[in-house]
C-alpha positions as protocol buffer text, in pm:
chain_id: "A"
residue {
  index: 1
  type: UNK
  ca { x: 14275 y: 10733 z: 4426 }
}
residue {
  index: 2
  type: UNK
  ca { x: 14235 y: 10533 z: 4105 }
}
residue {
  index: 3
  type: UNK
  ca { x: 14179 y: 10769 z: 3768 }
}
residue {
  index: 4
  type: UNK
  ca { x: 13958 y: 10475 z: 3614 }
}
residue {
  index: 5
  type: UNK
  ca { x: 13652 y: 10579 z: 3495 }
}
residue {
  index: 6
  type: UNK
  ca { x: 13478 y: 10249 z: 3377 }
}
residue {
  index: 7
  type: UNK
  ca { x: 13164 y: 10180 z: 3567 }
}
residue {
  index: 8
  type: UNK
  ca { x: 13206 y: 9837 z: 3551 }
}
residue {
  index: 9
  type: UNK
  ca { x: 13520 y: 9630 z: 3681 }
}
residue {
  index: 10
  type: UNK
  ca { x: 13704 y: 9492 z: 3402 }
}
residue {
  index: 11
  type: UNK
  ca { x: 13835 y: 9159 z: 3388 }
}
residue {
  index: 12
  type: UNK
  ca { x: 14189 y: 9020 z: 3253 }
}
residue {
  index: 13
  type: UNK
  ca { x: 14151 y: 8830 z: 2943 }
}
residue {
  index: 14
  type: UNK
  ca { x: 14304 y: 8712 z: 2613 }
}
residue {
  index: 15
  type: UNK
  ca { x: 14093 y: 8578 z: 2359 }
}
residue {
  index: 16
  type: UNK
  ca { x: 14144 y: 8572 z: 1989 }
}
residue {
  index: 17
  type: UNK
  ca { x: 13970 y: 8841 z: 1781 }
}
residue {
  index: 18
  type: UNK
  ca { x: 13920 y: 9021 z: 1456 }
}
residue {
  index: 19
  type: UNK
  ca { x: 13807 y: 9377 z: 1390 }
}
residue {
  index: 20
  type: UNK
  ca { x: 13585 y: 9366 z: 1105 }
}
residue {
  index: 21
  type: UNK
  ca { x: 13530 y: 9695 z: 903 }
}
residue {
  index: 22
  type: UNK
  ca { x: 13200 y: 9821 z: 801 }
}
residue {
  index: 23
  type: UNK
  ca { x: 13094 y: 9721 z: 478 }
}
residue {
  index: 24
  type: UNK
  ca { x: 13396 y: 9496 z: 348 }
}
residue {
  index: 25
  type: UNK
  ca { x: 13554 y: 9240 z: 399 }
}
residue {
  index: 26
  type: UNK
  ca { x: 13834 y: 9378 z: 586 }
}
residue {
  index: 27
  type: UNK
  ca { x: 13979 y: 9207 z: 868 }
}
residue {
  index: 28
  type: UNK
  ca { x: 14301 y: 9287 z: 1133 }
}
residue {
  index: 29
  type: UNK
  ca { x: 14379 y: 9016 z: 1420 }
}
residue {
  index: 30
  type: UNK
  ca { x: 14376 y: 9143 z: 1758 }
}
residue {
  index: 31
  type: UNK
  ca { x: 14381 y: 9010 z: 2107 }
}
residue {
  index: 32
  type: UNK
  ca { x: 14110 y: 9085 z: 2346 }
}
residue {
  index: 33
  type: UNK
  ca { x: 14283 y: 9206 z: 2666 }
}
residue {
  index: 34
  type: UNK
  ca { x: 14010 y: 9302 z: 2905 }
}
residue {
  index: 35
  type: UNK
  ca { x: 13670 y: 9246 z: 2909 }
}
residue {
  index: 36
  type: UNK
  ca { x: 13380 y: 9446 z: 3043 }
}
residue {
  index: 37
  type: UNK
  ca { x: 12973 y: 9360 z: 2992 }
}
residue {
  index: 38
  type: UNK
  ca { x: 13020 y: 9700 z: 2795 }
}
residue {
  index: 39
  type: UNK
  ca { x: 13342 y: 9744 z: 2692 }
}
residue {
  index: 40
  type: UNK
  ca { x: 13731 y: 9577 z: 2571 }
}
residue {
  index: 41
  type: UNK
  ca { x: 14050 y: 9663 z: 2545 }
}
residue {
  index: 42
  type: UNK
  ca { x: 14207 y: 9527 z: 2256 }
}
residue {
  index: 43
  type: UNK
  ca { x: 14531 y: 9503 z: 2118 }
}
residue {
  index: 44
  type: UNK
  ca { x: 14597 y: 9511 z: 1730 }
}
residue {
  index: 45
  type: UNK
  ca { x: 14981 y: 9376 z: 1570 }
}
residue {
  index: 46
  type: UNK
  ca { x: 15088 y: 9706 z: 1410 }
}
residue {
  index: 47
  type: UNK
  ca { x: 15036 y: 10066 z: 1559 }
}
residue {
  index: 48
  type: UNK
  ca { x: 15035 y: 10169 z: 1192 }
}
residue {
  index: 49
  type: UNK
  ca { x: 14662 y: 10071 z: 1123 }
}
residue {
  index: 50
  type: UNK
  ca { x: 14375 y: 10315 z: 1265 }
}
residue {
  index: 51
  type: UNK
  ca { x: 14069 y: 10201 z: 1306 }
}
residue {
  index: 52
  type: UNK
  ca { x: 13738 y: 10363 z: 1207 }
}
residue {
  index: 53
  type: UNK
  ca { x: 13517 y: 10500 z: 1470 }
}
residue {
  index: 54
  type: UNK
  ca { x: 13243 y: 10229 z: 1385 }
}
residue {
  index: 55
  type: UNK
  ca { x: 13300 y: 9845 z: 1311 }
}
residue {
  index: 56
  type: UNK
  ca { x: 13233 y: 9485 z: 1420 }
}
residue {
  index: 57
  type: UNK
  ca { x: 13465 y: 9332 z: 1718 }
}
residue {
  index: 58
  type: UNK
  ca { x: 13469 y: 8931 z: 1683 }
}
residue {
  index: 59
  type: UNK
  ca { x: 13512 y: 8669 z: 1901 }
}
residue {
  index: 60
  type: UNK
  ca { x: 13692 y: 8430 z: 1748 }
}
residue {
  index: 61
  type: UNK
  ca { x: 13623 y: 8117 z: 1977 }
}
residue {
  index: 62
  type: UNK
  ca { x: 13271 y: 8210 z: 2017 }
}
residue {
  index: 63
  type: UNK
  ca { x: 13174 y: 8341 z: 1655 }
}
residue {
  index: 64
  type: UNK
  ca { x: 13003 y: 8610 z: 1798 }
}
residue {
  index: 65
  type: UNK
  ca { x: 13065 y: 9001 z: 1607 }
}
residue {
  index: 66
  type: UNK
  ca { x: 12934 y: 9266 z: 1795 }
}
residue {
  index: 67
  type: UNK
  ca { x: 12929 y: 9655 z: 1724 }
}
residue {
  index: 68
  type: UNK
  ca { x: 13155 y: 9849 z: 1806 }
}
residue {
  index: 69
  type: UNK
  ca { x: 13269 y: 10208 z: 1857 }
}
residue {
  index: 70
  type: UNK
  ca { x: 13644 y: 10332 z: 1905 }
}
residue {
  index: 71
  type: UNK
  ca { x: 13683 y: 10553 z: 2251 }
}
residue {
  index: 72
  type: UNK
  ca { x: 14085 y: 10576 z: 2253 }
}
residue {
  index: 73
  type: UNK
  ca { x: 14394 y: 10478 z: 2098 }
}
residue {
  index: 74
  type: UNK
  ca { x: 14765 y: 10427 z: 2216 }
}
residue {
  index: 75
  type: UNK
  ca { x: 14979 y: 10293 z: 2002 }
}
residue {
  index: 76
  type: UNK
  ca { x: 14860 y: 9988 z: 1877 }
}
residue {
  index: 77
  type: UNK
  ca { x: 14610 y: 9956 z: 2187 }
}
residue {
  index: 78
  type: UNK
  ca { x: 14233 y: 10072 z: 2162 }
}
residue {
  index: 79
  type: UNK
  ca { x: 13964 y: 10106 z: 2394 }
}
residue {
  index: 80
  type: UNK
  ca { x: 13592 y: 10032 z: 2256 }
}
residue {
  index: 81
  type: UNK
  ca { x: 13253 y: 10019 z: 2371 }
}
residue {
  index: 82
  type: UNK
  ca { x: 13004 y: 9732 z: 2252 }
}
residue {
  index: 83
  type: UNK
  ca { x: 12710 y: 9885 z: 2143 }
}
residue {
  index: 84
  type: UNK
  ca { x: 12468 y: 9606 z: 2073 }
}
residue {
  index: 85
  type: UNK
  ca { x: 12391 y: 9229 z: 2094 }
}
residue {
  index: 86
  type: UNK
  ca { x: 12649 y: 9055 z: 1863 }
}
residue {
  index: 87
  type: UNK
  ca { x: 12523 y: 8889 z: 1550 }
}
residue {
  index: 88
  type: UNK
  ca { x: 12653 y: 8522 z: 1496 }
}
residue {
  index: 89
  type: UNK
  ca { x: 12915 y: 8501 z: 1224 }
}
residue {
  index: 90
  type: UNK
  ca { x: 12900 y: 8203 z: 993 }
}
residue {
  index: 91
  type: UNK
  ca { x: 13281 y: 8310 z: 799 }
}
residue {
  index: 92
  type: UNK
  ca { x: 13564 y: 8126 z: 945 }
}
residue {
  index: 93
  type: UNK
  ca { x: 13817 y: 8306 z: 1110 }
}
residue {
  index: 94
  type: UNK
  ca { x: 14146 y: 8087 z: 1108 }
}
């Protein structure tokens, strides 16, 4: 008996991305490990940064930020639910 309690069935991914915090212009790298229509699992490069409860996942290849909200943490590993429709970003992410 799986202990998953998504409601959708994730799938395997890794895609470029940057966590963008709210009001600044503050962005981490992370990879985008798993993919739901609702949800990601990311991965940041240091488990020393902790990231606010609110703030903009983007899709690097896509330009596309959407909202987001933190749901867990471990380590350097964070589960977060998209919240909205994402907003096209016109900054380049390199």
């Amino acid at each position: 008996m799986s202990d998953d309690k998504r409601s959708q069935r994730r799938r395997r991914t890794l895609k470029d991305g940057r966590v963008l915090l709210p009001g600044s212009r503050v962005t981490y790298d992370c990879a985008i490990r798993d993919l739901t229509e609702t949800g990601a699992r990311i991965r940041l490069q240091s488990d020393s940064i902790m990231l606010p409860e609110q703030f903009e996942l983007v899709f690097v290849a896509d330009s596309l930020a959407y909202p987001a909200i933190r749901k867990w943490r471990r380590g350097n590993e964070y589960g977060v639910a998209l919240t909205g429709p994402p907003r096209k970003v016109t900054a380049r992410f390199e």
